[in-house]
N, C-alpha and C positions, 0 to 999 in steps of 0.2 A: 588684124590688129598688129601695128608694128611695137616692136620694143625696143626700145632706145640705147645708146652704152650706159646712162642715168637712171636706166632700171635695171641693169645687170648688176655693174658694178657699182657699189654704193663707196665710197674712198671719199676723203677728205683732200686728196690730191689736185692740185688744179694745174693744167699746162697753159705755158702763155704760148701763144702764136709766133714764129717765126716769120722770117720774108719768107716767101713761096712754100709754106706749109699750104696740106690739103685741110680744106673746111667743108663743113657740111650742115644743114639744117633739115627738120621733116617738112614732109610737106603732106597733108592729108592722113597722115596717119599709113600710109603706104607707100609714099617715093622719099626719097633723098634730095633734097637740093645739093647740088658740092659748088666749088670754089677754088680760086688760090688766094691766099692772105698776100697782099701788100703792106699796108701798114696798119696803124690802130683804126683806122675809116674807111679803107679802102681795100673792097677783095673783087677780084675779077670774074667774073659770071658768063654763061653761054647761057643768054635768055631762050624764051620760049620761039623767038623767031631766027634760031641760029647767029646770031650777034653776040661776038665779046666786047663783055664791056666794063668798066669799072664801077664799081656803085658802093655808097656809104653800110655797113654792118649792119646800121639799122634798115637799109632797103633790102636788104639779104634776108632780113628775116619778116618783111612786112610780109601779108598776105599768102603767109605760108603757119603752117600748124604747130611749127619749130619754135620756143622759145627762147633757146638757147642755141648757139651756135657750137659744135664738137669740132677737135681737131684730131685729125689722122694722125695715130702713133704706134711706132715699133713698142716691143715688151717692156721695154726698160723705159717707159715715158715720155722717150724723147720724139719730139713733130717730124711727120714724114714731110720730107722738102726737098723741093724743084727750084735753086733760083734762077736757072737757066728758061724752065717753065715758066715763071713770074715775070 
């Protein structure tokens, strides 16, 4: 059973996404999907057949067990980011 940062830390805090912040969804209950954010619709993905590729938030999270997408962040809140990587 995996457990989420949404069951650890319970906070009213919300971060918004950055260009080239690290994202991430579950997937089964046991892996991670990750990402990099582009913009509000668009985050870049290494599908299942080794292909990067850009796809809308909501295909990011279709067919995966994630309901919510999480972003990578240092202690103090703020989005880990590549926009070199993006």
């Amino acid at each position: 059973m995996v457990i989420y940062p949404s069951d650890l830390f319970k906070n009213e805090q919300n971060v918004k996404p950055i260009f080239g912040a690290i994202v991430y969804c579950g997937i089964a209950g046991v892996l991670d999907h990750t990402g990099i954010w582009l913009d509000d619709n668009t985050i870049v993905e290494l599908d299942g057949n080794g292909l990067i590729k850009p796809i809308s938030s909501q295909r990011f999270l279709a067919e995966r067990s994630g309901k919510q997408i999480f972003i990578a962040c240092d202690s103090l809140a703020q989005p880990l980011s590549c926009e070199i990587a993006a």
